[in-house]
TORTIMAR-459593 format. One line per 2 residues: number of its first residue (from 1); their letters; for each residue x, y, z of C-alpha. Coordinates in nm, 3 decimals. Layout:
TORTIMAR-459593
NUM	A	X/Y/Z  ...
END
This chain:
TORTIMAR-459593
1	XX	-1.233/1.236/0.926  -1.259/0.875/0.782
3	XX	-0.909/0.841/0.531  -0.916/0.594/0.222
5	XX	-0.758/0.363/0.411  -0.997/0.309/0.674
7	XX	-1.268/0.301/0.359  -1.106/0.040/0.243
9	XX	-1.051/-0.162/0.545  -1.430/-0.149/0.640
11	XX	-1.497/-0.240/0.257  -1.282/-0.588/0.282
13	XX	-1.429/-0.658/0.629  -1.779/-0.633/0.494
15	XX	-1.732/-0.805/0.177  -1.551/-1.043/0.403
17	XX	-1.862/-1.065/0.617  -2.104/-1.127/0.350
19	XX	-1.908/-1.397/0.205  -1.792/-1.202/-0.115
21	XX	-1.532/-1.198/-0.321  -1.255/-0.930/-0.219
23	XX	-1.148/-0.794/-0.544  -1.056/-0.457/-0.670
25	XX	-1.380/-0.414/-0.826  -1.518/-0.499/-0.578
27	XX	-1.347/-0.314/-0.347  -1.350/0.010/-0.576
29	XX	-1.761/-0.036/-0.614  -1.807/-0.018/-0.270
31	XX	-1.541/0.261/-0.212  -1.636/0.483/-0.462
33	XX	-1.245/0.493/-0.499  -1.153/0.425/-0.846
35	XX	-0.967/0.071/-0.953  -0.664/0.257/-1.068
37	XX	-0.618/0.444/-0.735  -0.670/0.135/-0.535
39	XX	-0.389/-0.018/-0.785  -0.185/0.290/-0.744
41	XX	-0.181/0.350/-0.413  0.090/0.119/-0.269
43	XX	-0.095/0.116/0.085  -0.445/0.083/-0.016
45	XX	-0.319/-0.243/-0.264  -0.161/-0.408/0.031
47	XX	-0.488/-0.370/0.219  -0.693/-0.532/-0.057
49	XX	-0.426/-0.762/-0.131  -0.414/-0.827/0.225
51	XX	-0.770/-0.917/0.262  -0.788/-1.118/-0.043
53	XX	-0.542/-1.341/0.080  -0.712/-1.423/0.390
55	XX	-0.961/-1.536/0.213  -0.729/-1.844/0.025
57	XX	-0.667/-2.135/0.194  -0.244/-2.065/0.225
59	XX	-0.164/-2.442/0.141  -0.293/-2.468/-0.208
61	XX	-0.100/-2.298/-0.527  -0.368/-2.025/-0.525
63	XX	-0.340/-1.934/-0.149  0.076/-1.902/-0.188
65	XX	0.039/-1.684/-0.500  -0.203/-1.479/-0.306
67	XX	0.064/-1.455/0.025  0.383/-1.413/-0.236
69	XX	0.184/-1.113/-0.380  0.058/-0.947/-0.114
71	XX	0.489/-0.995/0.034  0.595/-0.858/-0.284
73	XX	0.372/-0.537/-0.200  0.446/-0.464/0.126
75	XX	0.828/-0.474/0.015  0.763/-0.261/-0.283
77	XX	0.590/-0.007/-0.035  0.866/-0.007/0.187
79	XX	1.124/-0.004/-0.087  0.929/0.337/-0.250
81	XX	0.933/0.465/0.168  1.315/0.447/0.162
83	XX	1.334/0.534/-0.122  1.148/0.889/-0.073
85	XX	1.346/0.908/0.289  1.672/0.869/0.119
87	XX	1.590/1.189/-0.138  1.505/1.356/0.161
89	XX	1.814/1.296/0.359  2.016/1.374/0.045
91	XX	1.833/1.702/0.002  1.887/1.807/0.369
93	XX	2.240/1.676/0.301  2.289/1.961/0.056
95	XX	2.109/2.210/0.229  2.399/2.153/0.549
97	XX	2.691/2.171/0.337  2.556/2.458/0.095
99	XX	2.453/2.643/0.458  2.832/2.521/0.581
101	XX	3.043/2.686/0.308  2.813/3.033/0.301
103	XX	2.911/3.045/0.667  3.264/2.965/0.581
105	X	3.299/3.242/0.355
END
């Protein structure tokens, strides 16, 4: 089973390839995965993000943009991961102590 993020990988390669232009319309046209889901999902943006700046040269003011974007994504995505692990923890927190004091009783 091939998951939107493979999709999208073999999207950016082969626009890549042919010389295109990696953007999200781009991306999404060739997808079939919609511009706001590509935007969305924090994972599939670094890909495309992460694609499109390979394709900048890194020492002009357009190639540093590109790299200080896709950085700001990748630590957004991890920031929503610890986010989520952290509510989780918390939960399972509650669950011990709540399970603790019923055996106490």
């Amino acid at each position: 089973m091939t998951t939107n993020l493979q999709v999208v990988e073999a999207a950016c390669a082969r626009l890549a390839n042919n010389g295109e232009a990696i953007t999200f319309t781009a991306v999404a046209d060739h997808t079939g995965i919609s511009r706001t889901t590509l935007y969305r999902n924090s994972q599939l943006r670094a890909v495309v993000e992460e694609h499109r700046s390979h394709t900048h040269d890194p020492h002009t003011l357009t190639g540093l943009a590109a790299e200080i974007a896709h950085l700001c994504t990748g630590l957004q995505a991890q920031a929503d991961r610890i986010s989520n692990q952290e509510e989780r923890l918390r939960h399972l927190e509650g669950r011990t102590t709540t399970h603790r004091h019923r055996n106490a009783s």
